[in-house]
N, C-alpha and C positions, 0 to 999 in steps of 0.2 A: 926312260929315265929323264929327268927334267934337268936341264941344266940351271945352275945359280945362275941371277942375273945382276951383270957387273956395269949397268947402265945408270942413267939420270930416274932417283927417285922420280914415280908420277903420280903420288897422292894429293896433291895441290896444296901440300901443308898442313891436310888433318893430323890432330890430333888421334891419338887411341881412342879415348874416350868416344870424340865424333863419331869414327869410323865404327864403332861398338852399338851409338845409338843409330847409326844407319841400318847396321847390317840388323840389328834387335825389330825396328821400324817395317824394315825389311820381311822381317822372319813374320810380323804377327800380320800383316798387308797378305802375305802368302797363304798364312793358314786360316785367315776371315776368308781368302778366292776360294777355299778347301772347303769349307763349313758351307757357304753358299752352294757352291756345284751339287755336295753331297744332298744341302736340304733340296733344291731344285728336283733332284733324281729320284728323292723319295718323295715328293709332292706329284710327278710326274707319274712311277709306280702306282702310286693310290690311287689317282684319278683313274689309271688304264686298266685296275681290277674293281671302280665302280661301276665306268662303263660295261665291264666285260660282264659284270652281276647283272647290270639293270638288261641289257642285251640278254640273258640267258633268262630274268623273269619272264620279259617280255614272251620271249619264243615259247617258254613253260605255259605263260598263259593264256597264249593264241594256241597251243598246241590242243591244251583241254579245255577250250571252247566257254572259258571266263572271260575272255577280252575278247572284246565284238569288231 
């Protein structure tokens, strides 16, 4: 249970508004880190199922004696 707090305001005088476009500023800062991570992780995915193709061409092809 949280107790109310009966101390010295300490928003340094914002207004609503400010603190609205902070925490908004805030919110879209967070979910651009989100979008990035995500694209990062499927750029990263991709690359490590072309490596893992061109590795199993490769072995396919040395196996039946097409690549010398």
């Amino acid at each position: 249970m949280q107790a109310k707090w009966n101390g010295e305001e300490r928003r340094a005088g914002l207004s609503e508004e400010q603190i609205d476009a902070i925490a908004e500023r805030a919110a879209a800062h967070a979910l651009r880190k989100v979008y990035e991570e995500v694209g990062r992780s499927t750029v990263k995915f991709i690359l490590w199922v072309v490596g893992a193709g061109v590795l199993a061409a490769f072995a396919y092809l040395t196996a039946t004696g097409k690549l010398k």
